[in-house]
N, C-alpha and C positions, 0 to 999 in steps of 0.2 A: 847180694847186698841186702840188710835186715835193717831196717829202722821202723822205728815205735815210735811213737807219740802217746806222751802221758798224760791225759786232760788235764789231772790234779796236779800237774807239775805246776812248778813256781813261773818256768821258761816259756815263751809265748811257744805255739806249735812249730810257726815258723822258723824259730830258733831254736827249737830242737831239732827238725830235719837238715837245718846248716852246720850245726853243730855236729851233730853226726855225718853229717858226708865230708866236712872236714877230718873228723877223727879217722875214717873208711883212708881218705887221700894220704894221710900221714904213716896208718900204719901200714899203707900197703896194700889196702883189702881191693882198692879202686885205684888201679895203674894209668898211667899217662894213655890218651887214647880210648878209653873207657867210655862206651855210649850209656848214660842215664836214662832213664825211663823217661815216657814224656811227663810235663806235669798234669795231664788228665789221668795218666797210668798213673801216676803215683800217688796222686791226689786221693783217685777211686782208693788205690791200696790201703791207705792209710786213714780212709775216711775223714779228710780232710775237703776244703774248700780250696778251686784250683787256685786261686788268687794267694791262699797260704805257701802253696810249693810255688809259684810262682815269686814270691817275696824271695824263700829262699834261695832258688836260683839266680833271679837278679841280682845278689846282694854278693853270690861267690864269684859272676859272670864280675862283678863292679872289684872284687877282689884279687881277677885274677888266674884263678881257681879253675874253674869253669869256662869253655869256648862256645859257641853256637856256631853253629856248621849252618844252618838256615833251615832246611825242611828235612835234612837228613839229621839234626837232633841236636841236644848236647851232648858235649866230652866234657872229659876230666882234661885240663889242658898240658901240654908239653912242658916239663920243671914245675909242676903247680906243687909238689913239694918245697919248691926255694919258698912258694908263695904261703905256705899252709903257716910256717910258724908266725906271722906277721899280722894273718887275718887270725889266728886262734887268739894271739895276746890284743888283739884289738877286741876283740869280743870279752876276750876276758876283764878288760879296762870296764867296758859298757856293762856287764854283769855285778864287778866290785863298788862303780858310780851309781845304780840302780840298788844296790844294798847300803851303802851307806847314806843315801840319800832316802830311802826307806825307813834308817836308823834315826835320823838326825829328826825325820819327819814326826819321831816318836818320843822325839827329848834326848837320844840317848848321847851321853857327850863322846870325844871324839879316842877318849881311852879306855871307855868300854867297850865301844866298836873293837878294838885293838886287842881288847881280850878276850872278846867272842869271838873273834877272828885265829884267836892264840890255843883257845878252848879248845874250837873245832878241828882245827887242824893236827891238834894234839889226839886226836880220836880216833 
């Protein structure tokens, strides 16, 4: 399993390491049963603050996603595929509210949004 954190990303860290271990559970990379690193392991890895991985995992553990076994670690949970499309578009909701409210924050009215949204996707 590879995840990066991009500082200059737009996405907090924390939600880059969610978001990617979503995408790992969705396609596959990270099967049902799968023990995760701890969050000091992965924390260290990624040269992150453990309280960062720690968000992330609380936030898949609150989705579903994710089990806690207790000192033997976390899993990927049993069916956390039924679970992944439902926390992917709920983040996606929180990324699109976070952009247009970014937008809105700058004047832009609600049909430019719509065609920056039309722009990029066109690309």
């Amino acid at each position: 399993m590879i995840i990066t954190v991009d500082p200059a990303a737009e996405a907090a860290p924390f939600a880059q390491v969610r978001s990617q271990l979503l995408e790992a559970i969705a396609t596959g990379a990270l099967t049902s049963g799968t023990r995760l690193p701890t969050i000091r392991q992965l924390a260290g890895d990624l040269g992150l603050a453990n309280n960062t991985v720690a968000r992330a995992y609380r936030e898949l553990l609150a989705d579903g996603v994710l089990e806690s076994r207790g000192r033997r670690g976390t899993f990927v949970r049993d069916k956390a595929t039924d679970v992944v499309p439902d926390a992917r578009s709920q983040r996606l909701d929180e990324l699109v509210r976070n952009y247009i409210d970014g937008a809105r924050a700058i004047g832009v009215p609600s049909d430019e949004i719509v065609g920056a949204l039309t722009r990029t996707l066109a690309t």
